[in-house]
C-alpha positions in Angstrom: 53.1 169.2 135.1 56.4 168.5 133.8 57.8 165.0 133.1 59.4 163.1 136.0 62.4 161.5 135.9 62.4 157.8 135.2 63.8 156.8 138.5 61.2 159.0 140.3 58.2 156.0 140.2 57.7 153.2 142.2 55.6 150.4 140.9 52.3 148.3 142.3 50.5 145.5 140.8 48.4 142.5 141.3 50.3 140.0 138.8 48.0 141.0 135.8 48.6 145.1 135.4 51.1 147.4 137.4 50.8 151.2 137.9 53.7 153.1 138.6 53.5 155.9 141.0 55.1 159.1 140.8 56.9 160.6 143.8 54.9 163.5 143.3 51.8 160.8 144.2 50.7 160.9 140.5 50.0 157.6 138.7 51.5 158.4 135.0 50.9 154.7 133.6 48.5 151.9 134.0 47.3 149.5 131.3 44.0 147.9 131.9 42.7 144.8 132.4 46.2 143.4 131.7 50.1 144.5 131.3 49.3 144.9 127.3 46.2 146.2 127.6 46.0 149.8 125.9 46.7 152.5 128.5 44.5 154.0 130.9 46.9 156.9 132.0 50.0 157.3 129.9 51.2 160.8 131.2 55.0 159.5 131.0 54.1 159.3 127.2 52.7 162.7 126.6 52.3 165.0 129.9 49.0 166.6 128.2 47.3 164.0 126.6 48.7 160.8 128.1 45.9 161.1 131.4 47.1 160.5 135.0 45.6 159.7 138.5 46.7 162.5 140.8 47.4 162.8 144.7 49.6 165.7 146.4 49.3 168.0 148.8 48.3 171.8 148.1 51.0 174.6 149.2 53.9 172.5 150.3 57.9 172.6 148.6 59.4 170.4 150.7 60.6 167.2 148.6 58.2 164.0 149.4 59.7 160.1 150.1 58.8 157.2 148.7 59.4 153.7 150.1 58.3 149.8 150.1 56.0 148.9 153.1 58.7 146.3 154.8 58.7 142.6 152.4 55.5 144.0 150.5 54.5 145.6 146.9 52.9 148.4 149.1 54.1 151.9 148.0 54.0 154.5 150.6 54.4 158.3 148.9 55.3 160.5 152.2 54.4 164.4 152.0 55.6 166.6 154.1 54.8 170.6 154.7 55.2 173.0 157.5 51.7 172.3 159.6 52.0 168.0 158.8 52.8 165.1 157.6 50.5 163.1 155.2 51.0 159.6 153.4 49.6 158.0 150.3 49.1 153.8 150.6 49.6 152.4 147.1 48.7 148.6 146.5 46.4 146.3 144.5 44.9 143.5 146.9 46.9 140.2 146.2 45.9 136.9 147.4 41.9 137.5 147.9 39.4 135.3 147.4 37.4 134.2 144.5 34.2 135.9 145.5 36.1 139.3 147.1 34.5 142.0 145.1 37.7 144.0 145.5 39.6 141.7 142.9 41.3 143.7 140.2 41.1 147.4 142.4 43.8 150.1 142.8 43.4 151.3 145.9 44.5 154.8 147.3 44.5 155.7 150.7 45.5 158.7 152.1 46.2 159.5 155.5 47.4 162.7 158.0 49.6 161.5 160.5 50.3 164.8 161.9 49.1 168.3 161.9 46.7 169.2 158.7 47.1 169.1 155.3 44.9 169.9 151.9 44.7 167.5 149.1 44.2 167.9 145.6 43.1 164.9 143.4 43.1 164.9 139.5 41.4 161.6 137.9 41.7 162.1 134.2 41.5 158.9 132.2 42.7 158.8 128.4 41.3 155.7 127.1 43.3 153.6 124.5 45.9 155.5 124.4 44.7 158.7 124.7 42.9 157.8 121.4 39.2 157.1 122.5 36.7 159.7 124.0 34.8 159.0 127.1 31.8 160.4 129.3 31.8 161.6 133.0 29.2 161.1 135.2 29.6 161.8 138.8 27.6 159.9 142.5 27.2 160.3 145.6 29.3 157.6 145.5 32.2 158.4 142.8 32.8 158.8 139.9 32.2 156.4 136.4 34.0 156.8 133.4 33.0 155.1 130.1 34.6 154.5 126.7 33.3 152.0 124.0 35.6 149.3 125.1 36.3 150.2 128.8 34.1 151.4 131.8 36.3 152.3 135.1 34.4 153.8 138.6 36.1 155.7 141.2 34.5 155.0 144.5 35.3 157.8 147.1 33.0 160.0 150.3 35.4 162.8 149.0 32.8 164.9 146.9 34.4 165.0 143.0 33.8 167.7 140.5 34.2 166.8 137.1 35.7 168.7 134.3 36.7 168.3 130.5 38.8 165.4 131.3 37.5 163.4 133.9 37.0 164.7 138.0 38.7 166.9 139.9 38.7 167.8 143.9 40.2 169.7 146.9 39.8 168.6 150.4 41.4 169.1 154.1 42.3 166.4 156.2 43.0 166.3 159.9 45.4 164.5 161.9 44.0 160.8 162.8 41.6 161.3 159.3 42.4 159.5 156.2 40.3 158.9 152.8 40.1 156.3 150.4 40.2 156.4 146.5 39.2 152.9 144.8 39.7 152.7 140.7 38.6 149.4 139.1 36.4 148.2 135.7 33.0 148.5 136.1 30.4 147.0 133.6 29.7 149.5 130.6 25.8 150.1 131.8 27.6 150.5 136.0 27.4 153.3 137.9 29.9 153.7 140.5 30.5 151.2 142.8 30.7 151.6 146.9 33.9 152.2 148.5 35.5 150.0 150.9 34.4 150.9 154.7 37.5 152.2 157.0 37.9 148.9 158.7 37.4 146.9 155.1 40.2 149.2 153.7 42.4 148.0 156.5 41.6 144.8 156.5 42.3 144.6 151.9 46.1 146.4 153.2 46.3 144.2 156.1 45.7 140.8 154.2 47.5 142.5 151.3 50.7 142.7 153.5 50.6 139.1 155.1 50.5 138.0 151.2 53.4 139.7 150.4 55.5 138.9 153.4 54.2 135.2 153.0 55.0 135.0 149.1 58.6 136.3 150.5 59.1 133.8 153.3 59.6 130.5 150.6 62.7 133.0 149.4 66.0 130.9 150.2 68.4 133.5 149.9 70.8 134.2 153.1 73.5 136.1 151.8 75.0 139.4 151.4 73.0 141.9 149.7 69.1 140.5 151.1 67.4 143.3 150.8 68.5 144.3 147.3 67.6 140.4 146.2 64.2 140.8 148.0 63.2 143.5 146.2 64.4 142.2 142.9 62.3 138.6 143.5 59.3 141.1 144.8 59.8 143.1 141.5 59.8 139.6 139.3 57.0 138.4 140.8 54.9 141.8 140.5 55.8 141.3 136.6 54.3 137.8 136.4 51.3 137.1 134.4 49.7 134.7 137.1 46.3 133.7 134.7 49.3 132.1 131.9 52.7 131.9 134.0 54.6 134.5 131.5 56.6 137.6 132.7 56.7 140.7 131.1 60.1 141.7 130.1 59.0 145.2 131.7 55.3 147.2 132.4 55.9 150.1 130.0 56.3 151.0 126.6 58.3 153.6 124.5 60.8 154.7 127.2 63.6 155.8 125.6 66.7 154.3 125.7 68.5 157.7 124.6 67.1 161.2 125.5 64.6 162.3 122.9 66.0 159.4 121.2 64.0 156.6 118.7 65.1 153.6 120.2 61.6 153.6 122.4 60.0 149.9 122.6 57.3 148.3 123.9 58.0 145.3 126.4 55.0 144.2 127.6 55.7 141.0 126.5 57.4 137.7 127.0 60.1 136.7 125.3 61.7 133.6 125.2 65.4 134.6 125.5 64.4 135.0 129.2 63.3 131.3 130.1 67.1 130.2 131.4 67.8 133.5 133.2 64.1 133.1 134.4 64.4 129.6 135.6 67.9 130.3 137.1 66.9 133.5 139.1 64.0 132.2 140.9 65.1 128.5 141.8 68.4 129.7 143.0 66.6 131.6 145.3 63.7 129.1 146.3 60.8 130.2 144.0 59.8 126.4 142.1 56.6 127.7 141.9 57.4 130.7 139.3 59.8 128.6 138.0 57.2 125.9 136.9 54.7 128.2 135.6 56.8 129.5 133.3 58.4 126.7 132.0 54.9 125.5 131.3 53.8 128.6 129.7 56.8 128.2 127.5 56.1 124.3 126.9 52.6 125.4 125.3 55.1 127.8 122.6 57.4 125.4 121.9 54.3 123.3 120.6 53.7 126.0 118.0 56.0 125.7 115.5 56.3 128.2 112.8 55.5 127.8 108.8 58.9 127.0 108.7 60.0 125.1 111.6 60.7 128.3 113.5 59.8 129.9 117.0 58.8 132.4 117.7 60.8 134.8 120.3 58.5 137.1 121.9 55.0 136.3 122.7 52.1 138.0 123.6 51.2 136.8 127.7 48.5 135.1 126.4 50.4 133.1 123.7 49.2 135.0 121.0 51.8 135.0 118.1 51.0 138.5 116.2 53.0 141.7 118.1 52.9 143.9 114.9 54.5 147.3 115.6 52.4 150.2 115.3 53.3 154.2 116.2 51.1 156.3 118.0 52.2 160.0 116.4 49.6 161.6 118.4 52.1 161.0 121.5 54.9 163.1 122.3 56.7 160.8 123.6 58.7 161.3 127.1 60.3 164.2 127.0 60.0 164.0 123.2 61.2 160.4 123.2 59.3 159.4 119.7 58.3 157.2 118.1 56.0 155.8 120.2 55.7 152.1 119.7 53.2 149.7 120.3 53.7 146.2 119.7 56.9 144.5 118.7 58.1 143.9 115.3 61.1 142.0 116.3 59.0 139.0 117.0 59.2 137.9 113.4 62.7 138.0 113.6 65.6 135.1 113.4 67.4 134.7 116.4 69.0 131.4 116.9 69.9 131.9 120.7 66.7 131.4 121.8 67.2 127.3 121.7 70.3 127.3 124.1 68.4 129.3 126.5 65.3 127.5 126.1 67.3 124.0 126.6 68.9 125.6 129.3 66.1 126.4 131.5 64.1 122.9 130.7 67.9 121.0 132.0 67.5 123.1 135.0 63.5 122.3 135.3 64.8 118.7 135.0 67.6 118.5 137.4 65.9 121.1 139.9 62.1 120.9 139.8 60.6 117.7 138.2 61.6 115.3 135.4 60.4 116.2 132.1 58.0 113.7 130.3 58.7 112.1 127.2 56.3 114.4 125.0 58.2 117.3 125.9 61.6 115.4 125.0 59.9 114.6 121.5 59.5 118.2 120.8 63.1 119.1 122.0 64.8 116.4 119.6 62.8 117.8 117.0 64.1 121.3 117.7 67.4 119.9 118.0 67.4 118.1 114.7 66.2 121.3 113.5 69.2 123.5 114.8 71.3 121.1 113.2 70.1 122.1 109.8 70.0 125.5 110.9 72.4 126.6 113.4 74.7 128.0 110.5 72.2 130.6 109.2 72.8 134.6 109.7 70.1 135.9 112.1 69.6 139.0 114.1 70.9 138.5 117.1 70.5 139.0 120.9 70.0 142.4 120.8 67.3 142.4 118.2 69.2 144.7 115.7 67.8 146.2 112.5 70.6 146.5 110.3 70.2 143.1 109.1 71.4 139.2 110.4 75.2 138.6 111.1 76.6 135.3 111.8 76.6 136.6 115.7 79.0 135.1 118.2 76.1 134.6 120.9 74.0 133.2 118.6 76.1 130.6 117.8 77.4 130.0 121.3 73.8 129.5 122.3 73.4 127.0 119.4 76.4 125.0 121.6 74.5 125.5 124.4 71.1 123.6 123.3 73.2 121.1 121.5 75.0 120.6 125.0 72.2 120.8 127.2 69.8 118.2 124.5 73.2 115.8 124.9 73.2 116.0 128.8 69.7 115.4 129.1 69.6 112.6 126.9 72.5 110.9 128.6 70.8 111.9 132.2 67.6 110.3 131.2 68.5 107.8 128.8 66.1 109.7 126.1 66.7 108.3 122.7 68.4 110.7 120.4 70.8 110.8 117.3 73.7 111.7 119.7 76.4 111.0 117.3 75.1 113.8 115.0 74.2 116.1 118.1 77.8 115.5 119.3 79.5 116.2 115.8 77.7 119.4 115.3 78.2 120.9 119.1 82.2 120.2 118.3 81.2 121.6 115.2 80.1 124.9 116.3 82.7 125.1 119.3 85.8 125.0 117.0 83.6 127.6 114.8 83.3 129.9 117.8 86.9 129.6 118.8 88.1 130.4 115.1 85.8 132.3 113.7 84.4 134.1 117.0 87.9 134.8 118.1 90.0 138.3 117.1 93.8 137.5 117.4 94.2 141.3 117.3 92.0 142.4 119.8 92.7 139.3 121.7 88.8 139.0 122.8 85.6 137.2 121.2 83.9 140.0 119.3 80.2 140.3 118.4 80.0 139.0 115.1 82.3 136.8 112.6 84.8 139.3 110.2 84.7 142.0 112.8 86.7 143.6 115.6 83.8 145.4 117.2 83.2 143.9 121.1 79.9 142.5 122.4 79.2 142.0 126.5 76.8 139.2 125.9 79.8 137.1 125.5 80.7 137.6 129.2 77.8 134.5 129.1 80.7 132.3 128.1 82.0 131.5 131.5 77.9 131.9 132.8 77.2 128.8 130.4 80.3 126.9 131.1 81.2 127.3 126.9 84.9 128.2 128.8 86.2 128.3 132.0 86.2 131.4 134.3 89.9 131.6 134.2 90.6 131.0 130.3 93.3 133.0 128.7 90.7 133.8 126.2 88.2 134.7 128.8 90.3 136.6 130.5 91.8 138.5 127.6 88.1 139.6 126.7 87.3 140.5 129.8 90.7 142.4 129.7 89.3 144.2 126.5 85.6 144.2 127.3 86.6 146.7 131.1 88.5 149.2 129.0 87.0 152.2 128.5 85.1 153.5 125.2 88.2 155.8 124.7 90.3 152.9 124.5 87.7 150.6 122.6 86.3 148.8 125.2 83.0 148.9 126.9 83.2 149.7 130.4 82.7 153.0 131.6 83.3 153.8 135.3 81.7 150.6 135.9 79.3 150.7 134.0 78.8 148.1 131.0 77.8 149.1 127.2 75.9 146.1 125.6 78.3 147.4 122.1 79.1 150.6 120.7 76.2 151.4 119.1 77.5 154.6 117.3 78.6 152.6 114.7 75.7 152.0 113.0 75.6 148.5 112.0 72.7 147.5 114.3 70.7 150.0 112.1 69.5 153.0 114.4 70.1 156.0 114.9 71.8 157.6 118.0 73.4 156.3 121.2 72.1 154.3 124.1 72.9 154.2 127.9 75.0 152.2 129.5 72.9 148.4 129.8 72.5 147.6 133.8 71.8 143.7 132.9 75.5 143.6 131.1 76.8 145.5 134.0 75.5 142.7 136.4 76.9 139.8 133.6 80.1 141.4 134.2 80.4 141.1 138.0 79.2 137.7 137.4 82.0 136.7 135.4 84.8 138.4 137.4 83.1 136.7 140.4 83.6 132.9 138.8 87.1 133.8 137.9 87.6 134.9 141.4 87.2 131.5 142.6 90.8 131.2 141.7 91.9 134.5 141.8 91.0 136.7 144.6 91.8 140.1 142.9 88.8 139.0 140.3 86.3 138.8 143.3 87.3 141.8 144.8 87.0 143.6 141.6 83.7 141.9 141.5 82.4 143.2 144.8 83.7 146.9 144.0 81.5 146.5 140.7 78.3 145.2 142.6 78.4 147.2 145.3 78.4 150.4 143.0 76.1 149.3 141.1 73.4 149.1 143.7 73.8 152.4 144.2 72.5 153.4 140.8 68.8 151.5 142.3 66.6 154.4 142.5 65.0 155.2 145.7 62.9 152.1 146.0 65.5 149.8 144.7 64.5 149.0 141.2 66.2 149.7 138.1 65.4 150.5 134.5 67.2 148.7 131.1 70.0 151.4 131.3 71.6 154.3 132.2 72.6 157.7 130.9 75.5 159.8 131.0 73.7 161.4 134.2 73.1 158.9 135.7 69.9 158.9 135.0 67.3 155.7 134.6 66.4 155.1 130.4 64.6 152.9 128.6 61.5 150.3 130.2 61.2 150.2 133.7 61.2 148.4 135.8 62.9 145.9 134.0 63.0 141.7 134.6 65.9 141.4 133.5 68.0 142.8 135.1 66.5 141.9 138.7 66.9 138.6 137.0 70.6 139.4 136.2 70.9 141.0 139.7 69.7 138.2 141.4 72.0 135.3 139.8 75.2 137.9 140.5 74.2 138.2 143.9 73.9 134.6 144.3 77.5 133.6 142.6 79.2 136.6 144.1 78.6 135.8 147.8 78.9 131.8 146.9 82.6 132.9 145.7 83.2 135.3 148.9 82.2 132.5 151.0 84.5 130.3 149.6 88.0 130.4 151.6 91.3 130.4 149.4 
């Protein structure tokens, strides 16, 4: 088989792992028991080694659908052929309980809805990455696969063959006649475990459904563009760790964010740049719930300081604080995409942002959810004091570069953020704190930002002090309230940012580069899509200056609008995109349904609004 497109997959999950699902009905990647698990199939890493779970119909050419049961996580995969139709249910049961032995299944049902169809199913597992052996042995009942560290049974009435990789089988189905296809652990001395009935297979979709569509109901949004935000907070939530609270910043691993390219990353972790835009997304939209969990998850981090008075920035979902990077070379890589990287080595890096946002979304957790306690304030006005040693240091930036620290303009405006946001919330709660210092060093780093952050000759903030080279993360300005919307500053980097690459800005048709990364300085090799999150920061700033100016929101709305249409089919998106049009990089990704979610929220706020 040859390598789908990025954009071709759908995704299912039961908030601890998530599949994604080919619209040829093949299941390419799954990582079991959890997100960071090592892989079970990996096929989008290396079509021949990477294993896959396989459903299509024999002897058809005619292109299948894919689409989202209404308000669920329930993927239907639609084949059609001369003499039928046929569909493929997708889901992992949410919301059972504690004693349901179908807890932590992936269950495939397939169904003819007209005429007659034949099936082939491939179930070839590739353990730890395709690196561990395993042994076959084939029921009545299914199939059981076992490796030293993982056993998995494949309950099914359809009679399975196995072969060198796992089990095979070709089968006919009628109109009205449907067959199911459990996968789940099994204990390393299990056989193969029953299937569900017919009527309990409905009844796991059935209850499956109502939890989806109930999870949705608490969702406050109203405005323009529902459906797109549904899916988005549908997407999140799919992508939350629900044993700890985290999110994974995506479900995959070493897509590329360049064709055949080396940027290829593994994001299967939480990171704590995303805690405001976390916090934001989800209570603007009515989710406390997530919001809370998350906050606490990060709470337990911010307790464990580094050697030297450090965070960390990315976490493993179970708070564990070594990531370290590793290649697997016996992986092709998609579509020749390598390295392929597990693990993270950017979570021993410096990157100073981290406190504003982290301050950020614990002054929203205050002001929108509950008031925080005076144990949590002790460890903030440590961190505080802490920046105000510190906030001057180099680092590495936002984007996690490798070409060594820079005195980075976000970092530093997101040093002015946590001073700004400790300040507030010591004034709102009358917390004790050295405020005079806090207040000198915010004005501190302000006047910094606006001298040394500032480029009189490209009349725009650029990404680093000494330079002239543009950045989008500082379309957060307006976003933080560092500036307002309608600055001449602002403005003149927005002015600078929407030029095209031709002309040295960033914006092409739309769409926004996070910097030009053919420079070099951030230490890679090679070019990188087009970054959907910075496309989405965009719209958001031109929406808050169109408060004032109408053109601006207009513009804003043009923007949005086109960039829903580079959702794939089910309406998610990946980090970027190529010059194709194409999805790159990890998908689905958080955060730019975060991203999505906050523009959608401030755009039709400012539409609403009558000038």
């Amino acid at each position: 088989m040859a390598y789908l497109p990025i954009e071709d997959y759908g995704i299912i999950g039961n908030m601890r792992t998530a599949a994604l699902v080919g619209l040829n009905g093949s299941i390419d990647w799954l990582c079991l028991p959890h997100f960071d698990s090592p892989s079970v199939f990996a096929a989008i890493l290396d079509d021949e080694k990477g294993g896959r779970f396989e459903i299509t119909v024999v002897g058809t050419d005619l292109p299948p659908k894919q689409l989202y049961w209404p308000d669920t996580n329930v993927l239907v995969t639609r084949f059609y052929a001369t003499g039928g139709v046929a569909e493929i249910l997708d889901f992992m049961p949410a919301g059972l309980p504690p004693e349901s032995p179908w807890h932590h299944q992936l269950i495939r049902r397939v169904r003819v809805t007209q005429g007659s169809m034949e099936f082939q199913v491939r179930c070839h597992p590739a353990f730890n990455y395709a690196r561990t052996s395993h042994q076959t042995r084939v029921t009545k009942r299914g199939a059981s696969f076992h490796s030293p560290d993982l056993s998995l049974g494949l309950a099914t009435d359809i009679p399975l063959t196995p072969d060198d990789r796992g089990v095979r089988a070709v089968f006919p189905l009628q109109e009205g006649q449907s067959a199911v296809f459990v996968l789940g652990p099994i204990e390393a001395d299990e056989s193969c475990r029953s299937r569900p009935s017919s009527g309990e297979a409905d009844e796991l979709f059935e209850h499956t459904v109502k939890y989806w569509r109930r999870w949705l109901s608490r969702c406050t949004y109203t405005g323009r563009w529902r459906e797109m935000v549904h899916r988005s907070a549908l997407c999140l939530k799919l992508l939350t760790f629900e044993p700890t609270g985290a999110i994974v910043a995506a479900p995959t691993c070493s897509l590329p964010e360049s064709p055949g390219g080396v940027r290829n990353w593994d994001y299967r972790y939480t990171w704590m740049r995303d805690a405001a835009f976390t916090v934001y997304g989800f209570l603007k939209i009515g989710f406390t719930e997530e919001a809370d969990r998350f906050l606490k998850w990060l709470g337990e981090r911010a307790k464990e300081v580094e050697a030297d008075g450090t965070l960390q920035i990315v976490y493993g979902i179970d708070g564990r604080h070594d990531l370290t990077e590793q290649t697997l070379d016996h992986l092709e890589g998609y579509r020749g995409a390598k390295p392929v990287r597990i693990g993270n080595g950017a979570y021993n890096q410096l990157q100073l942002d981290i406190y504003g946002e982290l301050l950020d979304a614990v002054y929203l957790y205050n002001k929108h959810v509950m008031p925080i306690g005076y144990d949590a304030w002790s460890r903030i006005r440590r961190r505080l004091d802490w920046l105000c040693d510190n906030w001057q240091q180099p680092d590495e930036g936002i984007w996690e570069t490798r070409g060594g620290r820079r005195q980075f303009v976000y970092s530093k405006l997101m040093c002015w953020v946590a001073m700004d946001r400790g300040l507030r919330l010591a004034d709102k709660r009358s917390f004790p704190a050295d405020r005079a210092r806090w207040l000198r060093v915010r004005d501190q780093i302000y006047e910094e930002i606006m001298q040394r952050g500032w480029n009189a000759e490209r009349r725009a903030f650029v990404q680093h002090y000494d330079s002239d080279s543009l950045d989008a993360s500082n379309l957060i300005m307006p976003l933080v309230f560092f500036l307002s919307p309608n600055d001449p500053r602002m403005l003149d980097t927005l002015a600078a940012i929407t030029r095209s690459p031709k002309s040295g800005g960033l914006v092409s048709d739309g769409l926004v580069y996070r910097y030009d990364s053919e420079t070099g300085e951030d230490g890679l090799h090679g070019k990188e899509g087009t970054f959907n999150m910075c496309t989405f920061w965009l719209v958001e700033a031109l929406a808050r200056a169109g408060r004032v100016d109408r053109a601006k929101s207009n513009e804003a709305r043009l923007l949005f609008e086109r960039m829903l249409g580079y959702a794939n089919h089910v309406g998610l998106y990946s980090e970027e995109i190529g010059n194709g049009g194409e999805a790159l990089g990890n998908f689905p990704q958080a955060f730019t349904h975060l991203s999505l979610i906050s523009a959608a929220f401030n755009l039709d706020r400012t539409l609403g609004k009558k000038n």
